[in-house]
C-alpha positions in Angstrom: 124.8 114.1 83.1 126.0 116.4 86.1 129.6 116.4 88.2 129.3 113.4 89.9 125.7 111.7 88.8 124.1 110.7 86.2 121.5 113.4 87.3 121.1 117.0 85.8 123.6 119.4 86.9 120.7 121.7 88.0 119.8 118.8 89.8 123.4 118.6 91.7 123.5 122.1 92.6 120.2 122.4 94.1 120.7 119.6 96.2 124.4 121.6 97.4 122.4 124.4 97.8 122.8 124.6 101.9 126.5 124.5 101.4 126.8 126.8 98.9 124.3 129.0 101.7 126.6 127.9 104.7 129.6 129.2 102.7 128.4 132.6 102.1 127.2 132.8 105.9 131.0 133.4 107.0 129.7 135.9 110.1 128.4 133.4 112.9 124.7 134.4 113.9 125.8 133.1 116.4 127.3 130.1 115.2 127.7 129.2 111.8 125.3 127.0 110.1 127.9 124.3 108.7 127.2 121.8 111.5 123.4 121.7 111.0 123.7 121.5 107.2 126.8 119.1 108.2 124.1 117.0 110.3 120.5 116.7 108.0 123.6 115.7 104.7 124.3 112.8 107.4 120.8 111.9 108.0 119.6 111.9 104.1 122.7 110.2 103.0 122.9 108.0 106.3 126.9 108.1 106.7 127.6 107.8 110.7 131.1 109.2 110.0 129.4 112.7 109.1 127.1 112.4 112.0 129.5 112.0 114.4 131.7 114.8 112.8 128.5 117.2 112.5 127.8 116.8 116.4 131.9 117.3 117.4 131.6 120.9 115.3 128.9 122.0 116.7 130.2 121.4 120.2 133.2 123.6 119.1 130.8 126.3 117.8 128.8 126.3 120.7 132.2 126.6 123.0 133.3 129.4 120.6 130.5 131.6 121.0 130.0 131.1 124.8 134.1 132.0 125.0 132.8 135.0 122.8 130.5 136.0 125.0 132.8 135.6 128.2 135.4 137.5 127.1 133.3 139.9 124.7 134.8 143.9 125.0 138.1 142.9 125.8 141.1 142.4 123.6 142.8 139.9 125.4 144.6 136.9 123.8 142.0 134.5 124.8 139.6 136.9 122.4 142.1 137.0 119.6 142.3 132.5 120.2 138.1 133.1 119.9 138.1 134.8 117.1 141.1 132.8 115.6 138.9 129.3 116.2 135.8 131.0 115.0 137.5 131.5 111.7 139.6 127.7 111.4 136.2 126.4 112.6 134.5 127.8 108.9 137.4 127.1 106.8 137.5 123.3 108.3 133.3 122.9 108.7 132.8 124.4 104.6 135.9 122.6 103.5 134.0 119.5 104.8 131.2 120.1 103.3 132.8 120.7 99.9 134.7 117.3 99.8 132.4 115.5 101.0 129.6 117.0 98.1 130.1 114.2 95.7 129.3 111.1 97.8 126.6 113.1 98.9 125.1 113.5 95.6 126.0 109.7 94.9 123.8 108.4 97.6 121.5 111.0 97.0 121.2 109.4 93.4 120.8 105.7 95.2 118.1 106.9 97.9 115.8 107.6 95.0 116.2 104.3 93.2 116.0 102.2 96.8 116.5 102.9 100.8 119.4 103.7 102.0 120.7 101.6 105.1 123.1 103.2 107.6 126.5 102.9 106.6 130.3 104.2 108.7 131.7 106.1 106.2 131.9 107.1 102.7 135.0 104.9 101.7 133.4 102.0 103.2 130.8 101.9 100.5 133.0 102.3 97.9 135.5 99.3 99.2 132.5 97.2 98.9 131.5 98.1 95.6 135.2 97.1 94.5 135.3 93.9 96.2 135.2 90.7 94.1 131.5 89.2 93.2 131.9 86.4 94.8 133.1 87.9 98.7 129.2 89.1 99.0 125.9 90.6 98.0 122.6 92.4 99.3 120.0 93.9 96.9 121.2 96.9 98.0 125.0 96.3 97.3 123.7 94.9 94.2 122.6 98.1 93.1 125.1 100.0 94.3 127.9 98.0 92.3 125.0 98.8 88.9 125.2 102.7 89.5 129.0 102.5 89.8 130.3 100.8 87.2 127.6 102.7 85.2 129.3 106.1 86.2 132.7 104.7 85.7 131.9 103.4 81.8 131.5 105.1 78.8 129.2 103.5 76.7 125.8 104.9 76.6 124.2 101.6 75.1 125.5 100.0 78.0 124.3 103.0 80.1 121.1 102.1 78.9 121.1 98.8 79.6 122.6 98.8 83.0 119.2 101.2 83.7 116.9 98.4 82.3 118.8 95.8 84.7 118.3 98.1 87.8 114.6 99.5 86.5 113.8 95.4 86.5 115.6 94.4 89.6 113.6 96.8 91.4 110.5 95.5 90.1 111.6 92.0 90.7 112.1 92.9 94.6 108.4 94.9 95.1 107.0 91.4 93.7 109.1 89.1 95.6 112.4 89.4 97.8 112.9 85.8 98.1 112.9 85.5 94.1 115.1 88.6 94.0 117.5 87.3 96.6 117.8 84.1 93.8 118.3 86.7 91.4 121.4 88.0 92.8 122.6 84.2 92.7 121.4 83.8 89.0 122.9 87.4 87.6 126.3 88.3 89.8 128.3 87.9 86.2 126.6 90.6 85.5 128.3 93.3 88.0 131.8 91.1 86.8 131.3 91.9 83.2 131.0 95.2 83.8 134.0 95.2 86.3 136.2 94.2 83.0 134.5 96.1 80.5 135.8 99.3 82.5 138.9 97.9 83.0 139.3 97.4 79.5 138.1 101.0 78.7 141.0 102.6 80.9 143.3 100.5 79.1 143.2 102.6 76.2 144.5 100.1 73.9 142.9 100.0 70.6 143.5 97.1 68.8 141.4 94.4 67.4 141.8 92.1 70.5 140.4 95.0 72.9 137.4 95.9 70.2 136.3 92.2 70.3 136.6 91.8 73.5 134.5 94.9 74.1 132.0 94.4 71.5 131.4 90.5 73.3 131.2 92.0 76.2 128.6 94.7 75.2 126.5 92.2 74.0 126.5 89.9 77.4 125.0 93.2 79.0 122.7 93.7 76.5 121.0 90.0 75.9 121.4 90.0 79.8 119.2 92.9 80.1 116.3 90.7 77.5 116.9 88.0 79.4 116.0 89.3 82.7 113.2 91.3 81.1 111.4 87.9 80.3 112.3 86.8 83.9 110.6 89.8 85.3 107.8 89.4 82.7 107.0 85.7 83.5 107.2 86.3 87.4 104.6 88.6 87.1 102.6 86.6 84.8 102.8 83.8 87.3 101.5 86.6 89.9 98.7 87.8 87.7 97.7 83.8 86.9 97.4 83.1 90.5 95.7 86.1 91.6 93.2 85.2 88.8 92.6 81.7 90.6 91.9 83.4 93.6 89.6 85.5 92.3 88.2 82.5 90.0 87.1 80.9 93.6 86.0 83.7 95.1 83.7 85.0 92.8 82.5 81.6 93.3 82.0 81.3 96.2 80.1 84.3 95.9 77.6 82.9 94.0 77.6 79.4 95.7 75.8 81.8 98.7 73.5 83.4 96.6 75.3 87.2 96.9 75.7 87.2 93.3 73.6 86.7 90.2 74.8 84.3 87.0 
């Protein structure tokens, strides 16, 4: 498990490695290279907030060099301002870049299980993850609400199975999306359950109330994630049975024109 995903810390840290980089670069050559990392983090996570940001610094690097090179050999107040901004610039740009690392990594974590769609900010996603089941869900939303509460919960069991759920849902959706748009109809207590299982965690009341409640809950998740395997299972074997129709009557067909042999 690393800082802020379920990935490999050596995982985390290579995908940061252009911040670290853009830290160490403190000398502008001839701007610093904050906004650029700033701007391909915005297009791989696909945060317009960071976009937008990315472009405004690198206006204000772009004006801090040419007022570097306008008033360059003197050592006027307007060159001390420069040289002031130049500095403020890197400390706000890398400071950036360091708070914004972990939601970075989280969608970096989501791109590889699904694409990502364009999103304003950050704390946008994560109000939608928070809202009740019921206000509304897209298969990607779906999924998103899956890897959170998985992050946020301590049991690896449930880890487990919450990994199953998404590993099938996935399936489910390269097969059919109007199935796996009735799938999110069919299994939304599941993203609930999980929503009180947490809650019940950071309770930290042990007592036999909280363990039952717990242990019933554990076991929703788990027959939820056998249930939806033979879901899964018996939408593909419907696939499989009529692709073998098809290809019933056409190698019929085949032989109705003489092409092949008995």
């Amino acid at each position: 498990m690393g800082f802020a995903t379920k990935k490999s810390k050596r995982w985390e840290l290579q995908q940061l490695a252009w911040t670290f980089i853009s830290i160490l670069m403190f000398v502008p050559l001839p701007v610093h290279i904050f906004p650029f990392v700033m701007l391909a983090q915005a297009r791989k996570s696909k945060i317009q907030s960071w976009y937008a940001t990315g472009v405004i610094l690198l206006l204000v690097e772009v004006a801090l060099f040419a007022s570097f090179v306008y008033f360059f050999g003197t050592l006027s107040q307007a060159m001390l301002l420069t040289l002031g901004g130049s500095v403020t610039s890197y400390i706000v740009g890398n400071g950036l870049l360091l708070n914004r690392a972990r939601p970075y990594l989280q969608r970096l974590e989501l791109a590889e299980v699904r694409p990502l769609a364009w999103i304003p900010t950050a704390a946008s996603r994560n109000k939608m993850q928070l809202l009740p089941q019921a206000v509304l869900d897209t298969p990607q939303l779906f999924i998103e609400r899956l890897m959170h509460w998985r992050k946020e919960i301590d049991n690896r069991a449930m880890h487990r199975d919450i990994d199953k759920i998404i590993h099938l849902f996935q399936l489910l959706e390269q097969s059919d999306k109007m199935e796996a748009e009735r799938f999110l109809v069919r299994h939304s207590t599941v993203v609930n359950v999980l929503m009180k299982y947490d809650e019940i965690e950071n309770s930290r009341l042990n007592n036999s109330v909280t363990a039952e409640s717990k242990k019933k809950l554990e076991d929703v998740i788990a027959k939820a994630a056998i249930a939806i395997e033979q879901e899964v299972t018996n939408q593909f074997k419907s696939g499989i049975l009529d692709v073998s129709a098809e290809t019933d009557v056409y190698i019929q067909s085949l032989k109705n024109r003489n092409l092949l042999n008995e």
